[in-house]
N, C-alpha and C positions, 0 to 999 in steps of 0.2 A: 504494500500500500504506500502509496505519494508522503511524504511529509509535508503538514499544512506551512505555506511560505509562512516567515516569522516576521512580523511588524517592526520596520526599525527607521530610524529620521526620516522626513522628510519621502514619504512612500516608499521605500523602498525595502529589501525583502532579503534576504540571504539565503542563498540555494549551494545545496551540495550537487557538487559534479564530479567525472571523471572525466579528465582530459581525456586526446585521441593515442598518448603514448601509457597510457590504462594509470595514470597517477589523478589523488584525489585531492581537491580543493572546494574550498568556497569562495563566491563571485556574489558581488550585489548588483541586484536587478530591480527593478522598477515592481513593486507591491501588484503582484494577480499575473506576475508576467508566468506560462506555463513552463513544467519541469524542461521539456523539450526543449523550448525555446532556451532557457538557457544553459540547457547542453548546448546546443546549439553555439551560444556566445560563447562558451568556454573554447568551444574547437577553433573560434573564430582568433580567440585570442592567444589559444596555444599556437595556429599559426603566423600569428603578424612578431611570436617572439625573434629575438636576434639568436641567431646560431651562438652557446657560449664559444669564448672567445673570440669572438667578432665584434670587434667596438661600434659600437652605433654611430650611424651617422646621420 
């Protein structure tokens, strides 16, 4: 079963995810956003990370 999003500042909600290289985090998302959906944002953001060691540019 889902875990009910948790109410926190300002709308927003804290969701548990697994990234796409199968490690777990949490991400805040916007209050009623669905699990999916921020799985979803998690994959988006595990890919926009920099390769470690590769300095940002």
């Amino acid at each position: 079963m889902p875990e009910e999003p948790k109410p926190g500042p300002l709308g927003t909600a804290m969701r548990k995810v697994t990234f796409p290289d199968g490690s777990r985090g949490i991400i805040l998302v916007d209050a009623g956003t669905p699990q999916e959906d921020a799985d979803l944002l998690a994959a988006q953001v595990w890919a926009e990370m920099p390769e470690p060691g590769v300095p940002n540019e």
